[in-house]
C-alpha positions as CSV (number, residue, x, y, z in Angstrom):
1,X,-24.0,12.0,6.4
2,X,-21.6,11.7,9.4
3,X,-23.7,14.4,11.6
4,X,-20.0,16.0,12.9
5,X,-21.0,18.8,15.1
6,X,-17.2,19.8,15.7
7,X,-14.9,21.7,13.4
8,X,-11.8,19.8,13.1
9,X,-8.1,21.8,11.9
10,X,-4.8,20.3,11.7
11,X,-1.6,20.9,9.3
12,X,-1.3,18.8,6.3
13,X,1.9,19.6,5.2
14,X,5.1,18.7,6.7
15,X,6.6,21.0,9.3
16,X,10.3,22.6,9.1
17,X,11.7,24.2,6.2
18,X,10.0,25.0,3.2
19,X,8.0,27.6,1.2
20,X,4.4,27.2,2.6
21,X,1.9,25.6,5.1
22,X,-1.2,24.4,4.5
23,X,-3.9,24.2,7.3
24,X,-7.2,22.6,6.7
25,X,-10.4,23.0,8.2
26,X,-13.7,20.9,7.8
27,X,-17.0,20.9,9.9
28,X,-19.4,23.6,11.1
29,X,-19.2,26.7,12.3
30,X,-15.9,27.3,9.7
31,X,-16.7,30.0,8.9
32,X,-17.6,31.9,12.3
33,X,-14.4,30.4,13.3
34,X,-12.3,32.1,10.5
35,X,-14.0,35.7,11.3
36,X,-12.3,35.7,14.7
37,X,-8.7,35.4,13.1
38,X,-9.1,36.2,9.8
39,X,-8.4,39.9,7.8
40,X,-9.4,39.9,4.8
41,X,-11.4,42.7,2.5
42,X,-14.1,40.5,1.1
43,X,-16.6,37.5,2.5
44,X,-15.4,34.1,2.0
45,X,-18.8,33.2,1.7
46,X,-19.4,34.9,-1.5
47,X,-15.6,33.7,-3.5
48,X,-15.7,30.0,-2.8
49,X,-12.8,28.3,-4.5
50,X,-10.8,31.4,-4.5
51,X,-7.7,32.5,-3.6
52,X,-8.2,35.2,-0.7
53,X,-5.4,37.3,0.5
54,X,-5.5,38.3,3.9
55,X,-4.0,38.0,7.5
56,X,-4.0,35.6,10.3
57,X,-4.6,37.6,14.1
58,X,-4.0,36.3,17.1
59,X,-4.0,37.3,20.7
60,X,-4.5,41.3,21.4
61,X,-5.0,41.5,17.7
62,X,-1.1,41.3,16.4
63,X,-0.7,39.9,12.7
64,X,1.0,36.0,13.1
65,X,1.2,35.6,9.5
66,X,0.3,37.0,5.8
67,X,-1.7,34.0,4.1
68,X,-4.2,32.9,1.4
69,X,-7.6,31.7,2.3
70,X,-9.8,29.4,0.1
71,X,-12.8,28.3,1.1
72,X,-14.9,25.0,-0.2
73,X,-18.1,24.5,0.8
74,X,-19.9,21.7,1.6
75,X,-21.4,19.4,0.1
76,X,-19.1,19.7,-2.8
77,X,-15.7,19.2,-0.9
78,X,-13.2,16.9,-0.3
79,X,-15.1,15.9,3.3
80,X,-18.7,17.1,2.1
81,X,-18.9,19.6,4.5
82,X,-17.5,23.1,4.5
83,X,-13.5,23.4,4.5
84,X,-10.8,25.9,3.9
85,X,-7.3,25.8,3.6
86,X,-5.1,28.7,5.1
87,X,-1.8,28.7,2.9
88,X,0.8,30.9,5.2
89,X,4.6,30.5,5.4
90,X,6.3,27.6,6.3
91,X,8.7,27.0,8.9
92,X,9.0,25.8,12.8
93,X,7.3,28.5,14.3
94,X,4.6,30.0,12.0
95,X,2.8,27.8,11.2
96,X,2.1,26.3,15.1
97,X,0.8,29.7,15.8
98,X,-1.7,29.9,13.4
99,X,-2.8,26.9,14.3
100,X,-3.1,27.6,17.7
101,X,-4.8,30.8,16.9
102,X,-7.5,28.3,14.8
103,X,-7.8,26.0,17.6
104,X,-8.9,29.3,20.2
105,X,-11.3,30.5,17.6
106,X,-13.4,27.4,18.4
107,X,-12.0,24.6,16.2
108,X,-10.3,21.4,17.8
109,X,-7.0,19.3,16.2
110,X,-8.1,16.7,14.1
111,X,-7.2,12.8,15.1
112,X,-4.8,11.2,12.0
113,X,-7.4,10.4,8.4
114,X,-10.2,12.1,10.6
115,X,-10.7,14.7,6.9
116,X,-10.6,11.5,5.0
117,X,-12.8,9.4,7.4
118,X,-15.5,12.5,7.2
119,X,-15.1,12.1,3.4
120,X,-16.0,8.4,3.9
121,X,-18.3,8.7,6.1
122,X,-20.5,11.5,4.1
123,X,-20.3,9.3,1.0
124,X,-17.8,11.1,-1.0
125,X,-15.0,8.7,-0.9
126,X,-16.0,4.6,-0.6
127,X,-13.5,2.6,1.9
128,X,-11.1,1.2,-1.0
129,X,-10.9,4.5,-2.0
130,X,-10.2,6.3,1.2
131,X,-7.3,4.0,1.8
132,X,-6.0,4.9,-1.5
133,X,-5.4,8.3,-0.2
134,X,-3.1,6.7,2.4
135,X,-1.3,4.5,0.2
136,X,-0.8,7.8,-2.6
137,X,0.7,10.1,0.1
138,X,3.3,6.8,1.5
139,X,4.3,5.7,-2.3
140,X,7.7,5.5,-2.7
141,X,7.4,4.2,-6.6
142,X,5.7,5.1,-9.3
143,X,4.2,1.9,-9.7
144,X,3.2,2.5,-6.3
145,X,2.0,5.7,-7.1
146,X,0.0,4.9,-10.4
147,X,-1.8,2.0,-8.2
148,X,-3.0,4.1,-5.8
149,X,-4.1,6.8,-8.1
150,X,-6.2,4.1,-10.0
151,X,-7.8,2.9,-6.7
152,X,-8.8,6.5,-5.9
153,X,-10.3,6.8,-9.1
154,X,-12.5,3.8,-8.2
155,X,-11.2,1.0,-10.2
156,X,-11.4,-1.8,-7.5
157,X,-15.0,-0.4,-6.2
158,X,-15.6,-0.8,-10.0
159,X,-15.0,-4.6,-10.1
160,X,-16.5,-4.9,-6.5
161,X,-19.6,-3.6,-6.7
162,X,-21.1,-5.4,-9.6
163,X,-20.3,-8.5,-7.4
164,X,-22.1,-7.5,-4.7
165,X,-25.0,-6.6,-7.1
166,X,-25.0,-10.0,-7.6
167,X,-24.7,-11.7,-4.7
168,X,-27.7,-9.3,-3.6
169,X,-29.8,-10.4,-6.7
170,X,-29.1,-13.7,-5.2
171,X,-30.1,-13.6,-2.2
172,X,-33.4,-11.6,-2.9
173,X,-34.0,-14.4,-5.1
174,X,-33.8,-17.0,-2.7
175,X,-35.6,-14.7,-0.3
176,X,-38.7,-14.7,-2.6
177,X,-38.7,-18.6,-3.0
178,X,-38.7,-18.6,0.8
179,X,-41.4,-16.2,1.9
180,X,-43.8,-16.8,-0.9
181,X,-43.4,-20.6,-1.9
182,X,-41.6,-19.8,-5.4
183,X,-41.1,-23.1,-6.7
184,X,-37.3,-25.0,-5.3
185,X,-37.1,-26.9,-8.6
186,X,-34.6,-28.0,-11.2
187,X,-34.4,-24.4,-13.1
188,X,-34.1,-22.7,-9.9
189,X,-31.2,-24.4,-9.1
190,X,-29.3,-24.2,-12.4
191,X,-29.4,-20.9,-12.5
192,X,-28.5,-20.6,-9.0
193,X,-25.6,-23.1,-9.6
194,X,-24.5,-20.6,-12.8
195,X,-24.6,-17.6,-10.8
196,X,-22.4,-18.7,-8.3
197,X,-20.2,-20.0,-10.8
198,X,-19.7,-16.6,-12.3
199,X,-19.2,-15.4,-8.7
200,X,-16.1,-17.8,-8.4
201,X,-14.5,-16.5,-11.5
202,X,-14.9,-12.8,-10.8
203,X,-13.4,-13.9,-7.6
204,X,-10.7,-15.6,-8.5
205,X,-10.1,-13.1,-11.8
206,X,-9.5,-10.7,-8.0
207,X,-7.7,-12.2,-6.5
208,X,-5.0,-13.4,-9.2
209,X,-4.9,-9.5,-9.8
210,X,-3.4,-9.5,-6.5
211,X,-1.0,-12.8,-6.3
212,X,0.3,-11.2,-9.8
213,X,0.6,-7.6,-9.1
214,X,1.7,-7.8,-5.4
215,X,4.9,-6.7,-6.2
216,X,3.9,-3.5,-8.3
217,X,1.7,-2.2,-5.0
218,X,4.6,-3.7,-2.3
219,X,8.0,-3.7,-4.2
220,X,10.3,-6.7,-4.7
221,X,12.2,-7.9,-2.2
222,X,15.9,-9.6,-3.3
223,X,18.4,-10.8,-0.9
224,X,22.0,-11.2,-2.1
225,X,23.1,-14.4,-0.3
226,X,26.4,-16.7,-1.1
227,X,29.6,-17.5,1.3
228,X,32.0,-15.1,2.7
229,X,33.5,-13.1,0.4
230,X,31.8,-13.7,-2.7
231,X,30.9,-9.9,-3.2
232,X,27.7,-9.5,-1.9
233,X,28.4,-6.4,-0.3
234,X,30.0,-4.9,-3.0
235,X,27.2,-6.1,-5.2
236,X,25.3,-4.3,-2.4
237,X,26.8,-0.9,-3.2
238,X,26.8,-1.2,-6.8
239,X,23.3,-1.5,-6.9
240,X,22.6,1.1,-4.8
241,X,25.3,3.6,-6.3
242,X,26.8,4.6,-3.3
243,X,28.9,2.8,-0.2
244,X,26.2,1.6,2.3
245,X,28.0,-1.5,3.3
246,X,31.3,-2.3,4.5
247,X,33.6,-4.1,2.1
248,X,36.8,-5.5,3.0
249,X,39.3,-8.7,1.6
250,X,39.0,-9.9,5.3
251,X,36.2,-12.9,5.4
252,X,33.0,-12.2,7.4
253,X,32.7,-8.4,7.5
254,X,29.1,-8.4,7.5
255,X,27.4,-9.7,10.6
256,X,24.2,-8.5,10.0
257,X,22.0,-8.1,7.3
258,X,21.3,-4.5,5.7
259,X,18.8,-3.0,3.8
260,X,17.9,-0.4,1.7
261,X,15.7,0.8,-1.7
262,X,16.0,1.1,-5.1
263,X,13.8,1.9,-8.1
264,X,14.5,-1.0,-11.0
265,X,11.6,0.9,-13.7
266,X,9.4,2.6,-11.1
267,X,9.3,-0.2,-9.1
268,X,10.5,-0.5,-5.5
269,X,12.9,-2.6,-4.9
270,X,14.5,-3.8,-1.4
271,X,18.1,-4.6,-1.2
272,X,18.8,-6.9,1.3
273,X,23.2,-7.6,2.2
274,X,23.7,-11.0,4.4
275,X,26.4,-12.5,5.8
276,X,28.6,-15.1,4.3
277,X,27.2,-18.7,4.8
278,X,30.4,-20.9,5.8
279,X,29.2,-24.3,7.2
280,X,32.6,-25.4,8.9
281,X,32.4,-22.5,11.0
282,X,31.9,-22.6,15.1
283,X,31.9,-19.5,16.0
284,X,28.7,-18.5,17.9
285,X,28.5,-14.9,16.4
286,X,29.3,-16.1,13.1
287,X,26.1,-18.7,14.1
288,X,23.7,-16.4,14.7
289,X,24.9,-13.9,11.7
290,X,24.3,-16.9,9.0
291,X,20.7,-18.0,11.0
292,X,19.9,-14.6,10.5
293,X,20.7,-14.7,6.9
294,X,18.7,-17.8,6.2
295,X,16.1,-15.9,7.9
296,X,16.4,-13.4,5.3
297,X,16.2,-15.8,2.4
298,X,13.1,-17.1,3.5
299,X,11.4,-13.9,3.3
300,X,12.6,-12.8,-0.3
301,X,10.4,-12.8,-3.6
302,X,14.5,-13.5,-5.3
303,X,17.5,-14.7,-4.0
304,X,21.2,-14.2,-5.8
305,X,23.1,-16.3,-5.0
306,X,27.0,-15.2,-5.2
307,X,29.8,-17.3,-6.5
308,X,33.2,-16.1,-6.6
309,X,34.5,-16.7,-10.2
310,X,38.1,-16.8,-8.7
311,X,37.4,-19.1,-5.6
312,X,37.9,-23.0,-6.3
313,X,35.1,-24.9,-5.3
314,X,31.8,-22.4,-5.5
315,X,29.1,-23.6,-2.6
316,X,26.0,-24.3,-4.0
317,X,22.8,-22.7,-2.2
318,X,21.5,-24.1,0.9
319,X,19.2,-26.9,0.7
320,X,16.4,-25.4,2.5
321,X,16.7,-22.6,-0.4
322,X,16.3,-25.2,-3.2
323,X,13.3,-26.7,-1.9
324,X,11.5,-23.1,-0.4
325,X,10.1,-22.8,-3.8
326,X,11.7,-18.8,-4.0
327,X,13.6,-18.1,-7.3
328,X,17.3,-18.3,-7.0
329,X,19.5,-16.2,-9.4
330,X,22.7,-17.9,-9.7
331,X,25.3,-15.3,-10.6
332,X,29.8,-15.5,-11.1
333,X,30.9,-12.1,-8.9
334,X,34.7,-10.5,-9.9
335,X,34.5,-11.3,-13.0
336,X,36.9,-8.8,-13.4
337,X,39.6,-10.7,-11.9
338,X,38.8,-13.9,-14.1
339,X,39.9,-13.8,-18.0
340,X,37.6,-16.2,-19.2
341,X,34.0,-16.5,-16.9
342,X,32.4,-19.8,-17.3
343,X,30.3,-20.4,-20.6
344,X,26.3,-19.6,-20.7
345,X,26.7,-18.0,-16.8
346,X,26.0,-14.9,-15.9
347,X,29.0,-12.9,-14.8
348,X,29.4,-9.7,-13.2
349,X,32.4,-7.1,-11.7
350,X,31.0,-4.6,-8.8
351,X,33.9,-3.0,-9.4
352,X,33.7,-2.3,-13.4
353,X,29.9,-2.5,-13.5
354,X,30.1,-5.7,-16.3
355,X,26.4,-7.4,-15.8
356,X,24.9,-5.5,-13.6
357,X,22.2,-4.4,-16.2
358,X,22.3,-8.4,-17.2
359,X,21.2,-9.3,-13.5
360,X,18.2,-6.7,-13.3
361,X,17.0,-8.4,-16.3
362,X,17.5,-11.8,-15.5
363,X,15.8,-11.5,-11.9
364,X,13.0,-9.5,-13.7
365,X,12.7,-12.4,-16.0
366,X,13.1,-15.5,-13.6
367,X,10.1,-13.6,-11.5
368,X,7.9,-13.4,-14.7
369,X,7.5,-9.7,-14.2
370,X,6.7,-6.8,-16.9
371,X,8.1,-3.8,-15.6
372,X,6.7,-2.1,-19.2
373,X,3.3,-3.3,-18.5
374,X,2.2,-3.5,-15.1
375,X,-1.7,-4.7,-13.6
376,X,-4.3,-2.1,-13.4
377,X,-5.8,-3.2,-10.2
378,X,-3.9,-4.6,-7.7
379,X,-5.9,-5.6,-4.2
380,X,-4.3,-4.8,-1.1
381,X,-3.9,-7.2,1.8
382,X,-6.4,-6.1,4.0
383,X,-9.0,-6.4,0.5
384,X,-6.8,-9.9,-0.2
385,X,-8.4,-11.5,2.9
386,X,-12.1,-10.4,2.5
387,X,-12.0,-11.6,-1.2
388,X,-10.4,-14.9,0.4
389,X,-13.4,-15.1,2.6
390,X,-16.2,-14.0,0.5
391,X,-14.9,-16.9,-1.8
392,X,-15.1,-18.9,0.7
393,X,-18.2,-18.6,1.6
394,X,-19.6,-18.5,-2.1
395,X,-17.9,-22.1,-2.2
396,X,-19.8,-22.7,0.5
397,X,-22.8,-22.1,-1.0
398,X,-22.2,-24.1,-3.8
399,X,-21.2,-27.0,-1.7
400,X,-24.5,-26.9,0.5
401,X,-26.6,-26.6,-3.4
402,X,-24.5,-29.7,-4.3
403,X,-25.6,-32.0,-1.4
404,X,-28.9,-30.7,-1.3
405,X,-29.3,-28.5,1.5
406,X,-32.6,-26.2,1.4
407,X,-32.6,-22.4,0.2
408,X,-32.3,-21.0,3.6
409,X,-29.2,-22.8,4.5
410,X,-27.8,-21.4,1.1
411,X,-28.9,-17.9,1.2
412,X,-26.9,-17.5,4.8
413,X,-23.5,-18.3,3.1
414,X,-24.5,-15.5,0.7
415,X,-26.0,-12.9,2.6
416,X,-22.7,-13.8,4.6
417,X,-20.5,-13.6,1.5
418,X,-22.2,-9.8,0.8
419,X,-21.4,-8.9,4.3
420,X,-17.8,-9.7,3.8
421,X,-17.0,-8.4,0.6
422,X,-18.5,-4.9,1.5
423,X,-15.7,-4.8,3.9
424,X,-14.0,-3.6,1.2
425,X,-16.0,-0.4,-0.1
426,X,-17.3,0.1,3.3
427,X,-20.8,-1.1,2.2
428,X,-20.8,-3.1,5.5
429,X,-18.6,-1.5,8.2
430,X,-18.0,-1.4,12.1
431,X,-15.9,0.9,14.8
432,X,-13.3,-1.7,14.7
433,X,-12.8,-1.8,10.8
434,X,-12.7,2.1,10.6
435,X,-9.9,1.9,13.5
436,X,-8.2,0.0,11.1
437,X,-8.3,1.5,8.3
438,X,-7.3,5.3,9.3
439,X,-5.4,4.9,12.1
440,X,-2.5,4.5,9.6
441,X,-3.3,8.1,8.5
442,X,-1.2,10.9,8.9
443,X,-2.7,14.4,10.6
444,X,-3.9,16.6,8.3
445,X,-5.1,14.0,5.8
């Protein structure tokens, strides 16, 4: 348990127009707090997880709003200990005063994930799953979404936590042959050397979940690159279904680079409009423009690259794209204007929409993605890098049994190993790891 000895309040939904306005409570003394402000006809104490109608009184006694009560307690809540939610009307105004009229009756505003980190921190939520509260309230996709959903539901914790059984079964092991002279013989270290072969693949079997499926959690990111006036701006549009970018004959109408999001099968997707690449050019704004195109190109999961079917003389992409190693998605813009398009290409018209649906394909295929079946589990970074480390240090440990280092020396790299992967439930955790984690957090949540 977390021992809080303050009740905390805050709003959890967003403020301006709407309907209604949640404000949640958590912590002691709840209850006492709520008598101060509240009117109702009955005890919240005797109709937990019920709706109670009633009013909200502030200073001198006036009525600030009409509202619905509903009162949790603890252990069995969302933070273990006793909330409520007061559901009033929405609005600027309203729902500031009720609040302030909570924070009078004794209660103070809770810091950003401060319910959430309560939940954590009185064992109802593990750290994974804390974060996927986080990550389920700032989805923009479904796949996003469905991730986070899974998380919360404990599906990484699931796959974790019989590692760290392990590595714990190891090192008790070890321990034993240490303090009590177990015999260090050639049993002792195949199965040692098996174990920690298992550990590697359960690793690894991790963290390809999250190479794979980074783009389900993150969304794709595709830059549309070629020379001036190829269309990429009007591919730009297209894609997005409305004018977001500039489009003109003239050469060079995009300086800078744009962005913005789409949903390709409930997966995000980020647009990303550069300007034309034109070697011959001298011009120092048109210099910077194309350097901060390339720029963009480095960064993408795709590129497509433009030609314009009715320019003589298409440039190729440039060389540094070729050998980056990122997909490039060659693709004949205006096709409209061209009778015939060149055999076994792909060619499209941002005007008429011809290949459009062709290109979402094609990138989805050149990045060996299926949008119909996405991962499970898919890692985020911060979990990335302690899986990276714990394997690591399980490598470690299998290097010191190859050259023939004693127990002791072995059983650090584990008990290290342990340490770092319960980074990721919040087995093992410090101050500067919760700061981490939940200062991302919105109030209220």
């Amino acid at each position: 348990m977390s021992g809080s000895t303050d009740l905390i309040a805050a709003i959890a939904t967003p403020q301006g127009s709407g309907a209604v306005s949640i404000i949640r409570l958590s912590g002691p003394g709840l209850l006492e707090a709520l008598a101060k402000i509240l009117v109702i006809h009955t005890d919240l104490e005797f109709h937990p997880r019920s709706l109670i109608l009633g009013h909200i009184r502030g200073e001198n006694g006036q009525i600030i709003d009409e509202v619905l009560a509903v009162y949790f307690p603890g252990p069995n809540s969302f933070t273990g200990e006793d909330c409520a939610e007061i559901q009033g009307h929405a609005g600027a105004v309203v729902p500031r005063l009720v609040l302030a009229a909570i924070l009078e009756a004794g209660a103070r505003l809770a810091r950003p994930g401060e319910f959430t980190q309560r939940a954590f921190l009185n064992n109802r939520l593990s750290l994974d799953q804390a974060e996927a509260v986080a990550e389920l309230v700032a989805a923009q996709s479904q796949s996003e979404a469905v991730l986070a959903n899974r998380q919360l539901a404990g599906a990484l914790k699931e796959r974790v936590n019989p590692i760290a059984e392990r590595l714990i079964s190891l090192a008790a092991s070890l321990t034993v042959i240490l303090d009590f002279d177990e015999p260090w013989d050639a049993n002792s270290q195949l199965n040692l050397t098996q174990n920690l072969a298992a550990l590697r693949q359960d690793l690894a079997a991790l963290l390809a979940l999250r190479r794979e499926g980074r783009i389900f959690r993150e969304g794709l990111r595709i830059v549309l690159a070629g020379p001036p006036n190829a269309g990429k701006s009007s591919l730009f549009n297209a894609l997005l279904g409305l004018d977001r970018a500039l489009v003109s004959p003239r050469p060079g109408t995009t300086r800078d680079y744009l962005e913005a999001s789409v949903s390709w099968a409930g997966v995000k997707v980020e647009l990303v409009d550069t300007a034309g690449l034109w070697p011959e050019s001298t011009d120092e704004l048109d210099q910077l423009s194309q350097d901060r195109a390339r720029a963009q190109m480095g960064q993408a999961d795709l590129i497509v690259w433009l030609r314009d079917l009715s320019a003589p003389n298409p440039s190729p992409p440039p060389q540094e794209a070729q050998e980056s190693g990122i997909p490039i998605l060659a693709v004949w813009a205006k096709a409209d204007l061209i009778a015939e398009p060149a055999p076994n290409s792909l060619a499209i018209s941002a005007k008429t929409g011809q290949g459009l649906a062709q290109l979402k394909d094609e990138a989805i295929k050149l990045l060996g993605l299926n949008f119909d079946q996405p991962p499970d589990l898919v890692p985020n970074f911060r979990h990335q890098k302690a899986l990276e480390k714990t394997s690591q240090l399980v490598n470690a440990a299998v290097k010191a049994l190859e050259e023939g280092e004693p127990p002791d020396i072995i059983t650090l790299e584990i008990v290290d190993a342990l340490e770092t992967l319960g980074q990721i439930t919040g087995r093992v955790m410090t101050e500067d790891l919760l700061t981490e984690v939940f200062s991302n957090f919105c109030l209220g949540k």
